[in-house]
N, C-alpha and C positions, 0 to 999 in steps of 0.2 A: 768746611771741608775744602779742601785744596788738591787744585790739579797738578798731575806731573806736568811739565814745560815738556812744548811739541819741541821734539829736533828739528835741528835748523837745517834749511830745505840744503841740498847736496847744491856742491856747486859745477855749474854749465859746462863740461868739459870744451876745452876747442874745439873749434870745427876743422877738419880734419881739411878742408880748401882753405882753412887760416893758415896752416904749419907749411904748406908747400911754395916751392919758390916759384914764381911768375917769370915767364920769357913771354916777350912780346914777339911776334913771328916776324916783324920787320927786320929783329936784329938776329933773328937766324936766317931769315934767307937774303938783305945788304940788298935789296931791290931785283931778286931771281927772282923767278918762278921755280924753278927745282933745284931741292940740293940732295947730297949724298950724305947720310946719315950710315958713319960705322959703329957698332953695337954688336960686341962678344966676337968680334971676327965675319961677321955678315953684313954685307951693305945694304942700305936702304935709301928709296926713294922717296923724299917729302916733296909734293908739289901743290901747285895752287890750281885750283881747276877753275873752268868760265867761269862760275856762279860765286868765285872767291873764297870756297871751300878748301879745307886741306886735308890730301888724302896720301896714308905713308903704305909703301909697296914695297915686299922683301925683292 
């Protein structure tokens, strides 16, 4: 008696942090501390806070 053959396991979709592009924050902000990020027509502030943190501010 014979088995049917298990299908073959599905394969691993990417991870979805694989397909996205990396910027390193060094070479967005050139040695600032804040810069102006425009986005649809509205400015935005990215800065580096004490603790080395970055926090973006319409």
């Amino acid at each position: 008696m014979s088995h049917p053959p298990k299908p073959a396991a599905p394969e691993k979709a990417p991870d979805k942090t694989e397909l996205r592009r990396r910027i390193h924050s060094e070479h967005l902000l050139c040695g600032e501390s804040t810069i102006e990020i425009e986005h649809a027509g509205q400015c935005y502030l990215l800065r580096v806070t004490r603790e080395n943190k970055l926090i973006l501010t319409k």
